[in-house]
N, C-alpha and C positions, 0 to 999 in steps of 0.2 A: 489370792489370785493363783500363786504358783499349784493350789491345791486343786483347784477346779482346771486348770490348764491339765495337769496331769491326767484327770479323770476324765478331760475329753480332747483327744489328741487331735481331733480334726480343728482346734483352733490355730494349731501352727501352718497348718494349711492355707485357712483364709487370710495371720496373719502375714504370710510369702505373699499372696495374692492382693493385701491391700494396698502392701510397700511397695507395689508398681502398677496399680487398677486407675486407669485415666479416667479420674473424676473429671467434671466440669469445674469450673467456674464461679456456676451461680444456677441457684434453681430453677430460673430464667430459659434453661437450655435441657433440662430436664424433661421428658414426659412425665405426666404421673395419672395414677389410676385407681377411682376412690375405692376404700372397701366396702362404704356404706353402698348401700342400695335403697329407691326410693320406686314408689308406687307412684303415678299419673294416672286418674279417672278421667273419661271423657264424658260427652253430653250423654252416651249411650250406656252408659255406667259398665263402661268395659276399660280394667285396668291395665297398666303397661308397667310392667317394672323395668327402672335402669340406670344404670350404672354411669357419672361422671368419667371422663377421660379428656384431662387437657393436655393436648402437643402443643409446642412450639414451634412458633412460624417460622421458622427457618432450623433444622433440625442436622445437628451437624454431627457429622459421624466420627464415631471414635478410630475408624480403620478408615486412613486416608485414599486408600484407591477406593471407595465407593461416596466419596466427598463431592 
Protein backbone atom coordinates (compact mmCIF):
# COMPACT_ATOMS: atom_id res chain seq x y z
CA UNK A 1 0.00 0.00 0.00
CA UNK A 2 2.68 2.48 1.02
CA UNK A 3 4.06 1.72 -2.70
CA UNK A 4 0.96 2.67 -4.54
CA UNK A 5 0.19 5.71 -2.11
CA UNK A 6 3.43 6.98 -3.23
CA UNK A 7 2.96 6.58 -6.86
CA UNK A 8 -0.34 8.39 -6.52
CA UNK A 9 -0.30 11.24 -4.24
CA UNK A 10 -3.72 12.41 -4.78
CA UNK A 11 -4.83 9.69 -2.33
CA UNK A 12 -3.89 11.68 0.61
CA UNK A 13 -6.09 14.15 -0.72
CA UNK A 14 -9.26 12.15 -0.71
CA UNK A 15 -7.79 10.35 2.43
CA UNK A 16 -8.13 14.28 4.34
CA UNK A 17 -11.32 14.48 2.56
CA UNK A 18 -12.99 11.19 3.91
CA UNK A 19 -11.88 11.71 7.60
CA UNK A 20 -14.37 14.49 7.75
CA UNK A 21 -16.98 13.77 4.36
CA UNK A 22 -20.58 13.68 6.06
CA UNK A 23 -21.74 10.32 5.03
CA UNK A 24 -25.27 9.37 5.79
CA UNK A 25 -26.50 6.81 7.81
CA UNK A 26 -27.98 4.47 5.66
CA UNK A 27 -28.51 3.93 2.08
CA UNK A 28 -32.00 4.93 2.78
CA UNK A 29 -31.01 8.60 2.59
CA UNK A 30 -28.94 8.26 -0.36
CA UNK A 31 -29.81 9.09 -3.97
CA UNK A 32 -28.45 6.78 -6.42
CA UNK A 33 -28.20 6.59 -10.25
CA UNK A 34 -27.99 3.34 -12.30
CA UNK A 35 -25.19 2.98 -14.73
CA UNK A 36 -27.12 0.42 -16.66
CA UNK A 37 -29.33 1.69 -19.15
CA UNK A 38 -32.35 -0.13 -20.65
CA UNK A 39 -34.28 0.17 -23.93
CA UNK A 40 -38.48 0.39 -23.77
CA UNK A 41 -40.42 -0.48 -27.25
CA UNK A 42 -43.63 0.78 -27.62
CA UNK A 43 -46.85 -0.59 -29.63
CA UNK A 44 -45.30 1.57 -32.50
CA UNK A 45 -42.01 -0.12 -32.31
CA UNK A 46 -40.39 3.11 -31.37
CA UNK A 47 -37.63 2.65 -28.65
CA UNK A 48 -36.90 4.91 -25.45
CA UNK A 49 -33.77 4.43 -23.67
CA UNK A 50 -33.47 5.12 -19.84
CA UNK A 51 -31.69 5.28 -17.12
CA UNK A 52 -33.10 4.24 -13.32
CA UNK A 53 -32.71 7.03 -10.61
CA UNK A 54 -34.06 6.58 -7.12
CA UNK A 55 -34.35 9.77 -4.62
CA UNK A 56 -35.37 9.60 -1.35
CA UNK A 57 -38.58 10.86 0.02
CA UNK A 58 -37.49 13.08 2.22
CA UNK A 59 -33.92 14.10 1.07
CA UNK A 60 -31.79 15.68 3.80
CA UNK A 61 -29.13 18.02 3.05
CA UNK A 62 -25.67 17.67 4.14
CA UNK A 63 -25.33 21.88 4.41
CA UNK A 64 -27.69 22.71 7.20
CA UNK A 65 -28.87 26.24 5.98
CA UNK A 66 -30.54 24.63 2.87
CA UNK A 67 -32.27 21.80 5.20
Amino acid sequence: MKKFAAAHLEIGAFGKWAGSAPFTGSYAEEQFNSLNSFVFTNAQIQDQTVRWSFVPAEIRSIFPQIN
